[in-house]
NUKEMAR-732142 format. One record per residue (C-alpha): residue in three letters; y, z, x. Coordinates in steps of 0.1 Angstrom, whole numbers, plus 5000, padded with zeros to 4 digits. Each point is the difference from the previous one (the first is absolute). Example, Ala and Ser with C-alpha at 12.3 -4.5 7.8 and 13.67 -1.06 7.14 Angstrom:
ALA495550785123/SER503449935014/
This chain:
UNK716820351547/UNK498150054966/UNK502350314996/UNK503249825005/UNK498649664981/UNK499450344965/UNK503650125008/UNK501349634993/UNK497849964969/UNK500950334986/UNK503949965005/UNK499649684984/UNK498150094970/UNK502350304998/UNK503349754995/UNK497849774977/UNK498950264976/UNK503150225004/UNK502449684988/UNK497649914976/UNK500350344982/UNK503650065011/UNK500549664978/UNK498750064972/UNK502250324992/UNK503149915011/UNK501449954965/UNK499550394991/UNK501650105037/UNK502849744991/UNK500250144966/UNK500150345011/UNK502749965027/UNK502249844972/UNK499450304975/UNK501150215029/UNK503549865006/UNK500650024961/UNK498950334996/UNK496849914976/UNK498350315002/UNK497849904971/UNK498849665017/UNK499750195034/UNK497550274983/UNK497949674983/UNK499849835034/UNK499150285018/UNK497350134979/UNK498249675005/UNK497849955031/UNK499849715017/UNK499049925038/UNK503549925020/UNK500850055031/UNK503750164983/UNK497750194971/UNK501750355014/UNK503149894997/UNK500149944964/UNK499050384996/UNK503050095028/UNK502649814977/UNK499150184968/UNK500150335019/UNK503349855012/UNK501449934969/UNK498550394987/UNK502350155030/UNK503449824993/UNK500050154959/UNK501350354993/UNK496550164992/UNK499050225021/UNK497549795029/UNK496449994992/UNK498750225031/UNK496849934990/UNK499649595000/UNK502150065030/UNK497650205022/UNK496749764986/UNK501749715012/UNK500650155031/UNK497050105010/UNK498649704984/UNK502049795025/UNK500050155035/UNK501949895030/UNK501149694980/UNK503849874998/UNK499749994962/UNK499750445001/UNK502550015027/UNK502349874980/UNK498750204967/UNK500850325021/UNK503649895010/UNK500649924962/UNK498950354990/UNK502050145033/UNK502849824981/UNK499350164966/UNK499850345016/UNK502849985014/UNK501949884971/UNK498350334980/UNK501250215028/UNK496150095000/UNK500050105039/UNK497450215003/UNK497949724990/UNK501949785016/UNK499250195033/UNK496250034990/UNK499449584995/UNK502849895030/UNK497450075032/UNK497449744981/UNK502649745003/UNK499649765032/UNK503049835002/UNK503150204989/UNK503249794998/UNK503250115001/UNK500750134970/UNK497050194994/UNK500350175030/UNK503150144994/UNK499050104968/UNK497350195020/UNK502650135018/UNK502050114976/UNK496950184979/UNK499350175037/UNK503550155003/UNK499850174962/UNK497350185014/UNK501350105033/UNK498649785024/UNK502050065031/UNK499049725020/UNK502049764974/UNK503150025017/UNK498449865035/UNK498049724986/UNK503249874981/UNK502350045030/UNK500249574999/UNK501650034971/UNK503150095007/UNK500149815032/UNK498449664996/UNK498649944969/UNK503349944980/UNK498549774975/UNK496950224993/UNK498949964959/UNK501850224976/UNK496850244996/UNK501050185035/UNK503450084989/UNK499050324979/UNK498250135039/UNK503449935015/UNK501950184976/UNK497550294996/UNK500350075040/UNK504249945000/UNK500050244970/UNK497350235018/UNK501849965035/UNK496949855012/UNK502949755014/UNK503250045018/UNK502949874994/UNK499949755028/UNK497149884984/UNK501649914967/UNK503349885013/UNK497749715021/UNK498349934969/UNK503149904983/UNK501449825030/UNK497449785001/UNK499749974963/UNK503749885006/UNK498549785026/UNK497449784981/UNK500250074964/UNK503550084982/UNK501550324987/UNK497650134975/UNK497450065017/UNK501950165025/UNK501950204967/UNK496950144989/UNK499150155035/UNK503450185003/UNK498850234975/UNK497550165019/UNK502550155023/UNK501350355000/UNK502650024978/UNK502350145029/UNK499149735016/UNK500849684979/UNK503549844991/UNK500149954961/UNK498549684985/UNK503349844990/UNK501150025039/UNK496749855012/UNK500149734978/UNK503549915011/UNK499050005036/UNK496449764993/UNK501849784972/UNK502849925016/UNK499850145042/UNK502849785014/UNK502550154973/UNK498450345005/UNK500150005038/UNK503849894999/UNK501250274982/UNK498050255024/UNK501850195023/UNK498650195028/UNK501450354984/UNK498449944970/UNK496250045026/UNK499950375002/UNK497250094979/UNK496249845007/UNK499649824967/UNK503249835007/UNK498949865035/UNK496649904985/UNK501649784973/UNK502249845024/UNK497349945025/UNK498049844966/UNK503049824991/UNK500249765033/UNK496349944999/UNK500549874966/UNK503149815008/UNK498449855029/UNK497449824978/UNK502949784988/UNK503050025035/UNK498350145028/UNK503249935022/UNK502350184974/UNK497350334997/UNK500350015040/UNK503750034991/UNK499750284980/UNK498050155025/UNK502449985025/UNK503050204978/UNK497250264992/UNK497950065027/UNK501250345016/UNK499950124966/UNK496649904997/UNK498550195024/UNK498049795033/UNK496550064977/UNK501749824967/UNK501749735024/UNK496549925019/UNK498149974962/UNK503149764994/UNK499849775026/UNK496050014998/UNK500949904965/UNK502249735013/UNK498349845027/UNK496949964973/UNK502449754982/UNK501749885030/UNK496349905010/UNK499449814971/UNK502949835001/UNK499349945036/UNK503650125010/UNK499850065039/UNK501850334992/UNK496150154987/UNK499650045036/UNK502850255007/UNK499650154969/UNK497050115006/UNK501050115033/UNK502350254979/UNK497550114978/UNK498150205030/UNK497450214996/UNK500650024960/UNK496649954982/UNK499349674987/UNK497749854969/UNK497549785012/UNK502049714988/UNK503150075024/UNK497850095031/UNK498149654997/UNK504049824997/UNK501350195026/UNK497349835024/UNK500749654983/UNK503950055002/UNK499150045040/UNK497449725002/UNK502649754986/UNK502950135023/UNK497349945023/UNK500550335016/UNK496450095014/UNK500750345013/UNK501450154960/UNK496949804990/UNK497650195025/UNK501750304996/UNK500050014960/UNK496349874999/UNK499050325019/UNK501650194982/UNK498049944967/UNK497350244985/UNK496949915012/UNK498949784972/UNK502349824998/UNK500549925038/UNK496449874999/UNK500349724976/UNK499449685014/UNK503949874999/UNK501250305015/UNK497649955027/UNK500949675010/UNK503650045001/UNK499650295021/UNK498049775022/UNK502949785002/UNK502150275004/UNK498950085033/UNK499349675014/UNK503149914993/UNK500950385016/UNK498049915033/UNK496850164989/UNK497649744997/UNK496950255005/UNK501150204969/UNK500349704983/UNK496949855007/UNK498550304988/UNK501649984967/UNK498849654999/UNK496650035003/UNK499850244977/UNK500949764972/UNK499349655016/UNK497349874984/UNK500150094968/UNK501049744972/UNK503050124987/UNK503949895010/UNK500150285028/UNK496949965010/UNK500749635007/UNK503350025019/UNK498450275019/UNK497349755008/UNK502849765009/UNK501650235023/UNK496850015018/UNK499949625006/UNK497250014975/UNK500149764974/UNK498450074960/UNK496349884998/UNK497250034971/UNK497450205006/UNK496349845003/UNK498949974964/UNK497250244987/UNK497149884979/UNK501250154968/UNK498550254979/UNK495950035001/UNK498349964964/UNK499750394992/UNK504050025002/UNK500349724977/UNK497850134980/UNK501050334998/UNK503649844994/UNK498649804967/UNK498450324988/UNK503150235004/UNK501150134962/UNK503350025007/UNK500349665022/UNK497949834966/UNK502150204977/UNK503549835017/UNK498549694998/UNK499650024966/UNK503550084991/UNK501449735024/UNK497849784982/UNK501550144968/UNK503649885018/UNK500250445003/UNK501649975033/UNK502150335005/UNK496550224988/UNK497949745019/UNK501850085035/UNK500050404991/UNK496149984994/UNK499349775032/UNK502450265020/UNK497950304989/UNK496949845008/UNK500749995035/UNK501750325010/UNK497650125023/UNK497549755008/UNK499049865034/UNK501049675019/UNK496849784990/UNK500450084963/UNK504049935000/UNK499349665016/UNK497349914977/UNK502650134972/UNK502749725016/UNK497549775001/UNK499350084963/UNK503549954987/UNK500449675021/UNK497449844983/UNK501450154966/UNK503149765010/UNK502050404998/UNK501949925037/UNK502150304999/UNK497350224994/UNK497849855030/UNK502650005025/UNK500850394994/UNK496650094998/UNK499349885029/UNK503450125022/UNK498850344986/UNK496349925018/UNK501749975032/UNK503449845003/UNK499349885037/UNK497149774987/UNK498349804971/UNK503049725003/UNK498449774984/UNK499950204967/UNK503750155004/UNK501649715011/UNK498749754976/UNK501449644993/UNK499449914961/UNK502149784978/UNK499749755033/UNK500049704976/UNK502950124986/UNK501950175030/UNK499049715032/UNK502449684977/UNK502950194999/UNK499950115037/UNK499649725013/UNK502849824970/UNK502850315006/UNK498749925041/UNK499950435005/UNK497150165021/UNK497150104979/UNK498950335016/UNK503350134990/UNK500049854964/UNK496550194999/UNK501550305015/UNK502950054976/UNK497649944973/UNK497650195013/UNK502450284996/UNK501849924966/UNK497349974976/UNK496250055020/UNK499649674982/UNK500050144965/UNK501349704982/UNK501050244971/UNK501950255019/UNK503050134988/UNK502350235016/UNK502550254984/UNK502949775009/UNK498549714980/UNK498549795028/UNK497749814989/UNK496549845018/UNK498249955033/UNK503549975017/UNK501850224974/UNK502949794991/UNK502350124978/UNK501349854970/UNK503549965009/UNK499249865040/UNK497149784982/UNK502549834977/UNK502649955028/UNK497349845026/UNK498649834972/UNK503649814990/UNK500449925041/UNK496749855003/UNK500349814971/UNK497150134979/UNK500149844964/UNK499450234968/UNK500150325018/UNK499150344978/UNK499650405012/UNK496849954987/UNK498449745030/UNK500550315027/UNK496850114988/UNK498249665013/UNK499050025034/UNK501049605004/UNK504050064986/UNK500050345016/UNK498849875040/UNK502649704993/UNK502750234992/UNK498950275027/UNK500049765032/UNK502349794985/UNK502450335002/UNK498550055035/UNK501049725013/UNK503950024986/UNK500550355011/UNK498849865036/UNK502049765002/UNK502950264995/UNK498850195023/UNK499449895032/UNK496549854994/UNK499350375008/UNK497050084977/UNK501050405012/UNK503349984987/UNK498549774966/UNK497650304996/UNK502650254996/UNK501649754976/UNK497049924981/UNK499750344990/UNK503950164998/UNK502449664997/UNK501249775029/UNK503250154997/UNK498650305010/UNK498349895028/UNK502349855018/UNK502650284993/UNK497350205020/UNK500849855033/UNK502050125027/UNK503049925015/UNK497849895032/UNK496749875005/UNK497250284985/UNK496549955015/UNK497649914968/UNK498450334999/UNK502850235000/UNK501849794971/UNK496650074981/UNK500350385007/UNK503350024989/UNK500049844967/UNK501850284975/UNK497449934973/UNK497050205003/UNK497949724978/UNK501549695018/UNK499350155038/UNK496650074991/UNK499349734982/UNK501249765032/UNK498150205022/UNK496949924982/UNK500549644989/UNK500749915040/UNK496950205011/UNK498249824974/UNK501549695011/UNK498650045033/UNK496750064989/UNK500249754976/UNK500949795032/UNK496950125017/UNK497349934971/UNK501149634996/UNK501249855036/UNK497050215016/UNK501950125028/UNK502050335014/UNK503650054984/UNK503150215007/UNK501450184976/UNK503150065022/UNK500649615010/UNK500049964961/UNK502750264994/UNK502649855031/UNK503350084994/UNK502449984973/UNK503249845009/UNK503350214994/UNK501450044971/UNK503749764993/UNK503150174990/UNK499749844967/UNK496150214997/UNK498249675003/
């Protein structure tokens, strides 16, 4: 008892004393951090020659050392290394090394480069191919195996892996095959000059001349016309065609399957299969019932990730459960073992007359608080409850919380309104800790009033407890008038909030979505002319009041358009009502399948999660079991007209 009465004491004197100080020297941080962003060298070398105690002192140093690394002299390799080993297993030298990765790499200094990389704890992307890159100039054969992904999945990777790519195309550490699915996915998802640069890696007997590519990506329908089969003799030829209708079927699927058609025997079988693997992928996302068949033709032709997840979702919505069972089993491993994959298999072969298989799959998942995990529940007659609540953390975890540097250092900067350092500083201060200190950490940032901070911290503790911490309800005097004024359900309002902003009133989002229910200007100032609201400016999405009007205000229209289905006003929340109701079928589509089968990959997650918060939400407040699947019903059929 004495022991745990100290731990309080000292975690409290800790905060005291370290807010105090932290306080009293914010001016110079402040001062500093503005001296970095205009390049004030001579400022930052004043600042950082004084001494006073902050929590953020280090980082005054880091900035000047910064600044030191982004001029043309050469990089001080001496202040580097002190401040390095001045600074151990802190964020602040993490981010030091992968600056001075960056300079090295720029210098082309890769024997260096090679010699500081293993210190780094945390490689992104881009230093890591730059590792890779500095490997391969001095032989490393393994290069070529660890890289494989990117040629086949990781399309979009950052523009420091595309000197590894090149060096193993020009080294013929990569086949042909290789490249020509690079471009063809490049084609795919990104546009033609991407997909430009990569052609120049193949062989040179290998690769139709620049003008003729450019033809087929620019303009493919015009290209494809003009294409006879004759004209398919030599390799190169057939590979531009095949590249040409995956391109054309970004813009008229229906007309590349054409084109298909007239050149398929000139193709080959292996061309046509990567076309119509090509072509059910868009078919899919259109949610054309010819994916199905498509896919069908495609046969044993391998598929990216991306298509062998759509060719289970073009089955699922044809509501064809032996092409569902049948292409779940036949997925690698790891993928076959994620949580949706595992439940629709389960359905799969219930609805195949196999309910001891399925019950199988089911318990496996049941249970567990998550959207599968919940309709697998479901299908087991068992409805969502909360866990018994634990005590919370015991004093030593709060106070070894309080006393962590880095936890007291993000403090500090969110104090300091430094939110995007502040969240990479609480991150790295819990990679690697244990349960009782990440809930103590959760309980920290609650009572800092930083919600999105305490509800990941503690889903990372253990995302099948702590509820009370990750499913928090603030803003309530704000949030609880408008429900009951717009008359929706508030476990959902929480849940889609919940899942928009993690109750960061600030929050911003690339798109310009602004607030704790991220409203964007444009829908803010539409909502805000139907409701009336006087004197409206961009500006009053930043209050939580205006922006919780505006937000369940929006709710409640897009509702009321669709179905009072808060499912379908999910998906329209976050993509357009137009959309969602475009996203129906032409017959009834049980709740969950319509939520697998949403074409964007943001909006189907994003449903997912706002309903399985929903029904925890649900759970928190009316104190008693939910179903997740009641919830999602079914979603009437969609009208010829697409309402």
């Amino acid at each position: 008892m004495v022991k745990g009465l100290w731990g309080v004491v000292l975690a409290g004197w800790l905060l005291v004393c370290g807010q105090a100080a932290g306080q009293s020297g914010d001016a110079r941080i402040l001062a500093a951090r503005e001296a970095l962003r205009t390049g004030d060298r001579n400022t930052l070398e004043r600042l950082a020659a004084q001494r006073e105690p902050h929590e953020l002192d280090s980082y005054v140093r880091y900035w000047l050392l910064f600044n030191k690394l982004a001029r043309p002299d050469p990089p001080p390799v001496a202040e580097l290394t002190t401040f390095l080993q001045a600074h151990p297993g802190t964020l602040v030298a993490e981010r030091l090394r992968g600056d001075w990765l960056r300079r090295l790499a720029k210098d082309g200094e890769w024997r260096a480069y090679l010699d500081l990389y293993p210190t780094l704890e945390q490689p992104d992307d881009e230093l890591a191919c730059h590792a890779w890159h500095a490997r391969l100039l001095y032989g490393d054969p393994r290069v070529a195996e660890e890289a494989a992904a990117l040629w086949t999945e990781r399309i979009n990777s950052h523009g420091a892996c595309e000197p590894v790519l090149r060096t193993l195309a020009i080294e013929r550490r990569a086949t042909v095959d290789q490249i020509w699915w690079r471009i063809r996915r490049q084609l795919e998802s990104r546009g033609s000059p991407p997909a430009l640069a990569t052609l120049a890696w193949l062989p040179a007997a290998e690769a139709p001349s620049v003008a003729e590519f450019s033809r087929a990506a620019g303009n493919p329908g015009q290209y494809l016309a003009r294409l006879t089969p004759a004209q398919l003799t030599r390799r190169s030829a057939r590979e531009l065609a095949l590249a040409a209708i995956v391109r054309l079927a970004r813009e008229n699927v229906e007309a590349a399957h054409l084109h298909l058609l007239r050149l398929r025997d000139a193709l080959g079988s292996d061309k046509t299969a990567l076309a119509y693997a090509a072509l059910a992928l868009r078919a899919a996302f259109q949610q054309m019932p010819q994916a199905v068949e498509w896919f069908d033709a495609a046969g044993d032709v391998p598929l990216s990730a991306e298509q062998r997840a759509w060719r289970i979702r073009s089955a699922l919505r044809a509501g064809d459960w032996g092409r569902v069972r049948r292409a779940i089993e036949a997925l690698p491993e790891d993928e076959r073992e994620r949580p949706e994959w595992t439940y629709w298999l389960a359905r799969a072969h219930d609805a195949l007359g196999n309910p001891a298989a399925a019950r199988l799959l089911y318990e496996a998942i049941a249970g567990e608080p998550h959207f599968y995990g919940m309709l697998a529940a479901d299908e087991m007659g068992q409805t969502f409850s909360l866990p018994n609540r634990g005590g919370g953390p015991a004093a030593e975890d709060r106070a070894r919380a309080a006393a962590d540097p880095a936890l007291r250092r993000a403090l500090a900067m969110y104090r300091l309104d430094m939110r995007l350092d502040a969240t990479r500083e609480w991150n790295w201060a819990l990679r690697g800790r244990d349960e009782a200190f990440l809930v103590a950490a959760a309980e920290l940032a609650l009572r800092h009033d930083i919600y999105d901070r305490a509800i990941n911290t503690a889903e990372l503790a253990n995302a099948g407890d702590h509820f009370e911490l990750r499913f928090i309800t603030p803003f309530r005097q704000v949030i609880e008038p408008q429900v009951r004024r717009q008359g929706l359900d508030m476990s959902w309002v929480y849940g889609l909030m919940r899942q928009e902003s993690r109750f960061t009133a600030p929050a911003r989002s690339s798109a310009g979505a602004q607030g704790l229910m991220q409203v964007l200007p444009a829908t803010g100032k539409w909502v805000a002319r139907k409701i009336g609201l006087p004197n409206y400016h961009q500006r009053m999405l930043t209050d939580p009041d205006t922006n919780v009007l505006l937000g369940t205000s929006y709710m409640r229209i897009i509702l009321d358009d669709l179905d009072n289905h808060p499912l379908l006003a999910s998906a329209g929340y976050n993509a357009g009502p137009g959309r969602a109701r475009r996203w129906r079928d032409e017959r009834p589509l049980e709740g969950a399948v319509y939520a697998e089968t949403i074409p964007f990959d943001e909006t189907r997650e994003y449903v997912k999660k706002v309903m399985a918060n929903t029904v925890i939400y649900a759970a928190l407040l009316e104190g008693r079991p939910q179903s997740l699947k009641a919830r999602l019903g079914v979603v009437t059929a969609r009208t010829d007209s697409g309402s």
